[in-house]
C-alpha positions in Angstrom: -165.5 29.8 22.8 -162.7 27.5 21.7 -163.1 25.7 18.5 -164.1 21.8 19.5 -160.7 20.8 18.4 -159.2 22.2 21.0 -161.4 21.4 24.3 -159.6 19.3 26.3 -162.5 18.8 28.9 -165.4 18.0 26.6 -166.2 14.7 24.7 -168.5 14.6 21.3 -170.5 11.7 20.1 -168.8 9.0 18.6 -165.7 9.5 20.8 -163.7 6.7 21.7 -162.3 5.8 25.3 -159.3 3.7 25.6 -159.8 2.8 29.0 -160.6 4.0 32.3 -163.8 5.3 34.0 -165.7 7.8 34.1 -168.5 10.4 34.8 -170.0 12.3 31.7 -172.5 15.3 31.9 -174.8 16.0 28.7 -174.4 19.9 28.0 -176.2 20.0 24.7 -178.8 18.0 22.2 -180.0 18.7 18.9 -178.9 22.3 17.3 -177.0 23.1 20.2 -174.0 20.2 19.8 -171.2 20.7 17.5 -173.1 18.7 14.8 -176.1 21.2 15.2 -173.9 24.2 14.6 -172.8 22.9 11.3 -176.4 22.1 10.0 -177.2 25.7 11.2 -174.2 27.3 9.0 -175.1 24.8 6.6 -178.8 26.1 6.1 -177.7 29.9 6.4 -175.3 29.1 3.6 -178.3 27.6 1.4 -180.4 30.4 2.1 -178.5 33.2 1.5 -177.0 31.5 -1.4 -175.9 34.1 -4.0 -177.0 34.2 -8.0 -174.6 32.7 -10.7 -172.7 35.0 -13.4 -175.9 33.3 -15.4 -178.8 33.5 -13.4 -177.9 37.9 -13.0 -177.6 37.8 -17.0 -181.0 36.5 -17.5 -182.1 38.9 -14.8 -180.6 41.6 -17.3 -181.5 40.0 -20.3 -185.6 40.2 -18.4 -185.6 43.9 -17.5 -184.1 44.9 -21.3 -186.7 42.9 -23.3 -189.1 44.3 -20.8 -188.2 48.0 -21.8 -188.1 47.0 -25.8 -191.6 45.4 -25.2 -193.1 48.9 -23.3 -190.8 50.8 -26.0 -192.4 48.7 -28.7 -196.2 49.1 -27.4 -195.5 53.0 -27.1 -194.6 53.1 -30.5 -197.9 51.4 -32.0 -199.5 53.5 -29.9 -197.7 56.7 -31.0 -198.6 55.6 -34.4 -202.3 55.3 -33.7 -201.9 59.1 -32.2 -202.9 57.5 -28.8 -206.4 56.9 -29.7 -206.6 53.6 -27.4 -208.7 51.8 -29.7 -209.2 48.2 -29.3 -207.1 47.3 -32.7 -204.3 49.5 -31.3 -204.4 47.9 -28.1 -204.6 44.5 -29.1 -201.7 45.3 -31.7 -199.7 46.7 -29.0 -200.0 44.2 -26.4 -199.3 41.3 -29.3 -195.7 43.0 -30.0 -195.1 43.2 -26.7 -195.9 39.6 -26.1 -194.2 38.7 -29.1 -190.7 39.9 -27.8 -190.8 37.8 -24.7 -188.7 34.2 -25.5 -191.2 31.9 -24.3 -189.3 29.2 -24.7 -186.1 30.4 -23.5 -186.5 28.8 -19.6 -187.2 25.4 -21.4 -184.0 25.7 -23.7 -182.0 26.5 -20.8 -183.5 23.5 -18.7 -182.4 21.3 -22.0 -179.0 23.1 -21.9 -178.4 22.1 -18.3 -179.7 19.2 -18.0 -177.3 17.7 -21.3 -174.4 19.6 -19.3 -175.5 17.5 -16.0 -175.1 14.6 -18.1 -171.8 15.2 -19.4 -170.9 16.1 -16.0 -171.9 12.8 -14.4 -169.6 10.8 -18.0 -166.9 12.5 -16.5 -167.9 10.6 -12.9 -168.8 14.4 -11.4 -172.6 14.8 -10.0 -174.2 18.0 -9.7 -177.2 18.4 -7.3 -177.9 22.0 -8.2 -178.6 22.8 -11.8 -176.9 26.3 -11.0 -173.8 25.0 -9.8 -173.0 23.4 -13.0 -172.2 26.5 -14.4 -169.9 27.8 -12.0 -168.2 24.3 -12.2 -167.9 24.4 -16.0 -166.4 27.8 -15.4 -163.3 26.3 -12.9 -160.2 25.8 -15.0 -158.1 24.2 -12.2 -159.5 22.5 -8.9 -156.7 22.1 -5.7 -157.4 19.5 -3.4 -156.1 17.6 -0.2 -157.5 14.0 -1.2 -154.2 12.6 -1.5 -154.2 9.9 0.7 -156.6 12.1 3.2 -159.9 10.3 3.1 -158.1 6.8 2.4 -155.0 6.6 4.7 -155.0 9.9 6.9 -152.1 10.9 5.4 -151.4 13.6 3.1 -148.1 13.7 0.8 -146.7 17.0 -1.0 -145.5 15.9 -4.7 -145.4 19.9 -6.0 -143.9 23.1 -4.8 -144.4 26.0 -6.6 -143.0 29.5 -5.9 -143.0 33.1 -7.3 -142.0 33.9 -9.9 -141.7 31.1 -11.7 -140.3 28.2 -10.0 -141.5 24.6 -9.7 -140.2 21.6 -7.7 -140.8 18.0 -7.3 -140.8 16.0 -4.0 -140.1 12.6 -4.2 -141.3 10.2 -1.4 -144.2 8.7 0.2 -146.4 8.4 3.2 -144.7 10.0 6.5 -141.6 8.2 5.9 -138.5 11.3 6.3 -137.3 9.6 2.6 -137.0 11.7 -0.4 -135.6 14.7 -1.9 -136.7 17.9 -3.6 -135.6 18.5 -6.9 -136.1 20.9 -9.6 -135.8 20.2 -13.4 -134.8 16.8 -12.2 -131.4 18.0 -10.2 -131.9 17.2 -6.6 -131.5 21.1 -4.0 -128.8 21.3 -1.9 -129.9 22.0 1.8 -127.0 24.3 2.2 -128.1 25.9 -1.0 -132.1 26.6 -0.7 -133.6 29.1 -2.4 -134.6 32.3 -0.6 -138.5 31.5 -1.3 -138.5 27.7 -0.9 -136.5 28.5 2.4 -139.5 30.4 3.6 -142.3 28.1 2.2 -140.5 25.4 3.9 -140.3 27.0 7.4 -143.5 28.9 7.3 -144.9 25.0 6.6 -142.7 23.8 9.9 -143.5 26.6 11.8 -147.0 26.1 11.7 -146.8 22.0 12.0 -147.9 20.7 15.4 -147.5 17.3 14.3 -144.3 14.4 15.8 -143.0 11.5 13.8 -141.8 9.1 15.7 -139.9 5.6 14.7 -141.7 2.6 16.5 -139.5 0.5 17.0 -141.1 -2.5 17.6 -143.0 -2.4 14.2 -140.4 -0.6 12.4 -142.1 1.6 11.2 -143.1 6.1 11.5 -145.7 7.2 13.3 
């Protein structure tokens, strides 16, 4: 099926109609509208969520101090020729016991929990005390908000391109104003570079957007 972006003959809730009349049919309630999808890729997501570089060490970190607790109980036992007495026993089962960090779940609760705290100074919440440490992992984070969630706009202020190039694009909003400039001297469109030539029309290319000068408000749409 098309994605509902693209159905032309279908409406979703919250739709708005400008004006005429007319007859809708309901197709789908629940899980089965487009909203129900989501929650359903949504919960698959959750439940076939994947262990953190963290979680799998401790997993490791389990099974060795397993084996060096079983090594370590063979050994006592190997001492005591294998006689099973109760004193070997006992002794055995003590240094086993004795290699397993009882308190290591509660200093990595501690751990997290201070790191959730420092998160949230930093005006970032984490819901998931496992996700905090592949956010504290993330070096850089890209993202779209420019303008997106507040104006429906979105407004390039970087280029970058292999190998080693970086521009700057001056301008705001939609407005066809501005120029792209690297170290602060202004390209030439009769002189683009190779790569920012392609950038630039692979960006066009794949653009199904129109600006349009309204003339009555002077102003782009």
């Amino acid at each position: 099926p098309e994605p509902p972006g693209e159905r032309i003959n279908i409406a979703f809730k919250n739709s708005k109609v400008k004006k005429g009349l007319g007859l809708c049919k309901v197709v789908g309630t629940g899980m089965d509208t487009a909203v129900g999808g989501i929650a359903e890729l949504l919960a698959e997501s959750s439940s076939k969520s994947e262990k953190t570089d963290l979680q799998n060490r401790l997993d490791k970190m389990g099974y060795v101090l397993f084996a060096f607790a079983v090594i370590l109980g063979l050994v006592v036992l190997a001492v005591d020729k294998f006689r099973f007495t109760e004193g070997s026993l006992l002794y055995a089962i003590s240094v086993g016991v004795a290699i397993i960090p009882e308190g290591l779940v509660a200093v990595m609760t501690v751990t997290m929990a201070l790191g959730v705290r420092r998160m949230a100074g930093k005006n970032a919440i984490v819901r998931k005390l496992a996700a905090l440490e592949a956010l504290g992992s993330v070096t850089n984070i890209c993202s779209d908000k420019t303008g997106t969630l507040t104006m429906g706009k979105m407004t390039t202020v970087n280029i970058w391109t292999p190998p080693q190039n970086s521009y700057t694009v001056s301008g705001a909003g939609i407005v066809p104003e501005g120029t792209i400039s690297q170290d602060n001297v202004p390209v030439e469109p009769s002189n683009i570079p190779p790569a920012l030539n392609m950038l630039l029309m692979s960006a066009s290319l794949n653009n199904h957007s129109s600006l349009t000068f309204k003339e009555d408000g002077a102003s782009w749409v």
